[in-house]
N, C-alpha and C positions, 0 to 999 in steps of 0.2 A: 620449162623444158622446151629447148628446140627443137626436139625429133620430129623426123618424116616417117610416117609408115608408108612402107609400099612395095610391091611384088613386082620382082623384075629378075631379069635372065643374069643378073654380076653376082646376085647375093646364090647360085648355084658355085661360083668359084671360090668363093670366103669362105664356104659352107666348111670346105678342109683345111681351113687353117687353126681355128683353135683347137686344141687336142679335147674337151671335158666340154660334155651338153649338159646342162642344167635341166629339173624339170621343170623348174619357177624362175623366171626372174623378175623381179620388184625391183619398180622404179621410185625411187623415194623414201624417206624414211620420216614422215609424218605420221599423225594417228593414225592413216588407215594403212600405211606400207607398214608398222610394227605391229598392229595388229594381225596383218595377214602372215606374216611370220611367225608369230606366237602362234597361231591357228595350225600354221604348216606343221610346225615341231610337235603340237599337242597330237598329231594326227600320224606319225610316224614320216611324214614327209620334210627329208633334212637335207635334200639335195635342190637347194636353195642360191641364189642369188640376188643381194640387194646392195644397190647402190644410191648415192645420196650427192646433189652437188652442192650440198651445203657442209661446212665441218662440223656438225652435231643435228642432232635429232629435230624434232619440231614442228617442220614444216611452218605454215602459217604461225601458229605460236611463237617460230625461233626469228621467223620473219617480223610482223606488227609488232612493234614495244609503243606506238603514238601513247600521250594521257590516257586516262580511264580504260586500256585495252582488256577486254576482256569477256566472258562469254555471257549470253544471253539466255543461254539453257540453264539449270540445276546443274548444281555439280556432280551430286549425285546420278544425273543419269548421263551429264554430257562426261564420263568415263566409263573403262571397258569395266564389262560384267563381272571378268573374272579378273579382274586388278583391281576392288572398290579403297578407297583412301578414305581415312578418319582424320585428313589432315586440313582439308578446307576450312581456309578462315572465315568463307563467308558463303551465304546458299549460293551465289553467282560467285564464280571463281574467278580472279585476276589472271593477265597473260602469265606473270611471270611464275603463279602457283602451276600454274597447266603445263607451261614447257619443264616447269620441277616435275609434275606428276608423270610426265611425258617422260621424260630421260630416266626417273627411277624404274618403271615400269620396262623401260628398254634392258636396262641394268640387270634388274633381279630376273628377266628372263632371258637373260644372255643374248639377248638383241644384237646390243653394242658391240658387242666383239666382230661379228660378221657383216658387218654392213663396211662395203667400202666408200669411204668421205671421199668430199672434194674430183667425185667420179659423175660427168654428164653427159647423160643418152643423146646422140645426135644424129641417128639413123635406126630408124628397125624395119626390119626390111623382111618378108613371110618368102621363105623358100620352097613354094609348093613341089616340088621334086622329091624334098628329104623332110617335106612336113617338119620345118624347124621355121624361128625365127632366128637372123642372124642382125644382131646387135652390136651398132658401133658406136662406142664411150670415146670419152677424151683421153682414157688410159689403156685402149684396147678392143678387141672385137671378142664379143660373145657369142653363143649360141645356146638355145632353150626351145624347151617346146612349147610351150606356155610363158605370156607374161603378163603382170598384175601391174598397170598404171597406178602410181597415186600420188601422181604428182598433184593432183589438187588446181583447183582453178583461180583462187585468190592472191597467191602469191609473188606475181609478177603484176608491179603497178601499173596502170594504166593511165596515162596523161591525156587526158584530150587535145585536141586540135582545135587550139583555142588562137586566132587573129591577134596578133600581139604579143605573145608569149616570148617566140624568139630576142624583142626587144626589151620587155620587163627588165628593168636593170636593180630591183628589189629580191629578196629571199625566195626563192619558190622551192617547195618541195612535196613530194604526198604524202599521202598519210602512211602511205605503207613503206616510206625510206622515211620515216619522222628524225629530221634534224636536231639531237637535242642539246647542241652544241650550241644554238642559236636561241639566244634570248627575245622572247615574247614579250613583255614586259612592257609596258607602254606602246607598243606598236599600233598601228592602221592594219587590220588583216581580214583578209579577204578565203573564205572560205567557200569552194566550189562543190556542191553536191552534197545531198543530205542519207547518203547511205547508211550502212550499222555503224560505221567506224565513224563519219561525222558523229552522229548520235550519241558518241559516247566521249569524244574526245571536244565536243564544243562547249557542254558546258565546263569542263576544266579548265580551258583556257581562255574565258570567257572573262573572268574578275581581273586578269592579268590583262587585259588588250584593254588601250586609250580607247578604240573604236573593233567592232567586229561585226563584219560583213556576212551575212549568208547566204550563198544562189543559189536556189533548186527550178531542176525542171518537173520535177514530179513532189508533190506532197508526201508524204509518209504517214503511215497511219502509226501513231507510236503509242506504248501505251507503259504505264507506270511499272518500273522491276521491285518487285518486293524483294531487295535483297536484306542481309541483315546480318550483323556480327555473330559468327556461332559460338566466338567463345572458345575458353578450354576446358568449361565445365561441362558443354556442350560435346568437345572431340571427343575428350576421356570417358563419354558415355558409348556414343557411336563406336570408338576401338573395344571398350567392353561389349559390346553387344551388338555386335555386325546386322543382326534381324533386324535392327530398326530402319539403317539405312536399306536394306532389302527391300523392306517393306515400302518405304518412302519410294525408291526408284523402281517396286511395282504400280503404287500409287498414278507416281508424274509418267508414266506409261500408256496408264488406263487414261488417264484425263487430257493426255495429249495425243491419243489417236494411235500411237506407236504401237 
């Protein structure tokens, strides 16, 4: 997101231009922008606005696809309360299971319908006169009285500013635009930063690389994921008998502080 927030004497003259004040508007439509949607609707509150500059749901999920993308929580508890899935193939869920669980979830709560794509905030600007925010998109000016960020902080990659880069005349890319058009495969590769996403996509590409490099400036304390195939003798138990998963994501609640 590029938006400026900021309160100034122009956003009183916009104020009259769009005819319909919203009470909410959501920026984004990641897990936490459909969630707060779902929450609106459940709550009688329908006079909504969400937009997304991406063409489908996701957020982060629809963004990272790098090897091994995928989450670090339980699946059980890294989903909403009131959406739980019998469908995870494994305790630690894949990106591509999430952004699935992600768009059905938008789906069967009529999310989808109302979120407008390919729509991005590029002003919000607080009208203290008319106590509004007045909001400018790439497809038009809004107003609302209330708005719910959630644009999320990982989804826009970050290059460092690295002495040489400009000349690199090799493959570069990050991990969060992963090239997978380009074959790895015997290559020299050089891996910058050992964050979550390194952590999970180094050893994948690890038995493929002639040579692989890894620079950290900080050490990581890592520690072993007990993931593990659930099976389908496993799902077909959890969709019979929803308590168990209940119980399990009261469980990883209690044991993880939440």
């Amino acid at each position: 997101m590029t938006a400026q927030m900021k309160t100034n004497a122009s956003a009183k003259k916009a104020v009259n231009s769009p005819s319909h004040i919203y009470d909410t508007f959501i920026v984004g439509a990641g897990i936490s922008g459909i969630a707060a949607a779902i929450r609106l609707d459940q709550v009688g509150y329908t006079n909504y606005k969400i937009i997304e500059k991406a063409g489908r749901v996701g957020g982060t999920w629809r963004e990272n696809t790098y090897p091994g993308c995928g989450c670090d929580v339980p699946s059980a508890l890294y989903s909403y309360s009131f959406a739980p899935s019998a469908k995870w193939s494994h305790l630690f869920a894949r990106q591509p299971e999430i952004l699935s669980y992600l768009e059905d979830v938008s789906n069967e709560f009529n999310i989808t319908s109302k979120i407008e794509f390919n729509n991005e905030l590029l002003n919000a600007a607080w009208d203290e006169s008319h106590h509004l925010w007045v909001l400018d998109t790439t497809t038009g000016q809004y107003l609302s009285r209330t708005v719910i960020f959630a644009t999320g902080p990982i989804t826009e990659a970050q290059i460092p500013r690295l002495e040489g880069l400009d000349t690199f005349t090799g493959e570069m890319f990050h991990s969060a635009k992963w090239n997978h058009d380009y074959e790895l495969t015997g290559k020299r590769i050089a891996v910058i930063g050992t964050g979550a996403s390194a952590i999970q996509f180094v050893p994948q590409i690890q038995p493929k690389a002639k040579e692989l490099f890894v620079f950290q400036r900080t050490a990581p304390w890592v520690l072993p994921k007990p993931d593990t195939d659930l099976g389908e003798f496993s799902k077909s138990i959890i969709a019979k008998y929803p308590a168990i998963q209940a119980s399990w994501r009261a469980l990883l609640q209690i044991v993880g502080g939440d």
